[in-house]
C-alpha positions as CSV (number, residue, x, y, z in Angstrom):
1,X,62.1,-164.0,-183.1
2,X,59.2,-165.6,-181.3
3,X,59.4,-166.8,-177.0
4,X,58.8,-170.7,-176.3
5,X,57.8,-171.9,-173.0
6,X,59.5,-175.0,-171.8
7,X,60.0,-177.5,-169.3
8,X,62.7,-179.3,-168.3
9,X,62.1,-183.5,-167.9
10,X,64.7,-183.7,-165.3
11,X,64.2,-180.6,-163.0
12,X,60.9,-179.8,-163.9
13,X,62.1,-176.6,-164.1
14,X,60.1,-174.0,-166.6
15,X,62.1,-171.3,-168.8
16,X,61.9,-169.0,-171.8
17,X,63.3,-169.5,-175.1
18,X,63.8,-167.2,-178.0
19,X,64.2,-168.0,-180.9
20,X,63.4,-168.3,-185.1
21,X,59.9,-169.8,-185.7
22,X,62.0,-172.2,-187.9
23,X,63.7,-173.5,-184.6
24,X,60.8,-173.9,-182.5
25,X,60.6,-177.5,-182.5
26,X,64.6,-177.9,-182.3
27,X,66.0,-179.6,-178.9
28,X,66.9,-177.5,-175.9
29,X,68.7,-178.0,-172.5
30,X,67.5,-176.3,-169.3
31,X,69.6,-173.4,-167.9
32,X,70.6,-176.1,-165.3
33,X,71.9,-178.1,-168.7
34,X,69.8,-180.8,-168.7
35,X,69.0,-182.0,-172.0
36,X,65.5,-182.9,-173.2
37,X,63.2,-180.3,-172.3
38,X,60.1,-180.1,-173.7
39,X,57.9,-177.4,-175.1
40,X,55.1,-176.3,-173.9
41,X,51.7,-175.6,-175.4
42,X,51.2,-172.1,-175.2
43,X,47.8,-170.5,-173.9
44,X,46.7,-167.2,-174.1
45,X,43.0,-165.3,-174.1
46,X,41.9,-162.2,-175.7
47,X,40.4,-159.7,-174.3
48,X,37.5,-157.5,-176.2
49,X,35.2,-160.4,-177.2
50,X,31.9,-159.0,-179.1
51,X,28.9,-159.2,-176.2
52,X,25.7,-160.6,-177.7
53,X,23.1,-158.8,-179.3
54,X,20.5,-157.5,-177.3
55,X,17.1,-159.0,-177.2
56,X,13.9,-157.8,-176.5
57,X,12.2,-154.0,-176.2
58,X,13.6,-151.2,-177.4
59,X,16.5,-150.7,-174.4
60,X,18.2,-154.4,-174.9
61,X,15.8,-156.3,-172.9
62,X,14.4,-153.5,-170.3
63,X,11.5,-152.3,-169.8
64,X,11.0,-148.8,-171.4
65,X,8.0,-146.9,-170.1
């Protein structure tokens, strides 16, 4: 089961929806039971990212005496 965000069109309400990949796209009413929601695009950021190579001298850039 995978979590969709949506929105509703008429409250403007946002809530949580899970459900089978195969539904995702599959109309949805607001807990308030308006129909037409809308889902959202979903955003998230990883954390961990590769820093860049060092350039320069023999400490990553510094100056090693």
């Amino acid at each position: 089961m995978a979590r969709y965000d949506y929105r509703c069109r008429s409250c403007g309400v946002t809530f949580e929806v899970e459900r089978p990949m195969s539904m995702a796209d599959a109309p949805t009413s607001c807990p308030e039971g308006h129909p037409g929601a809308v889902k959202l695009f979903a955003v998230f950021a990883t954390t961990g990212a590769a820093a860049p190579a060092p350039s320069g001298g023999c400490c990553g850039g510094g100056c090693c005496g």
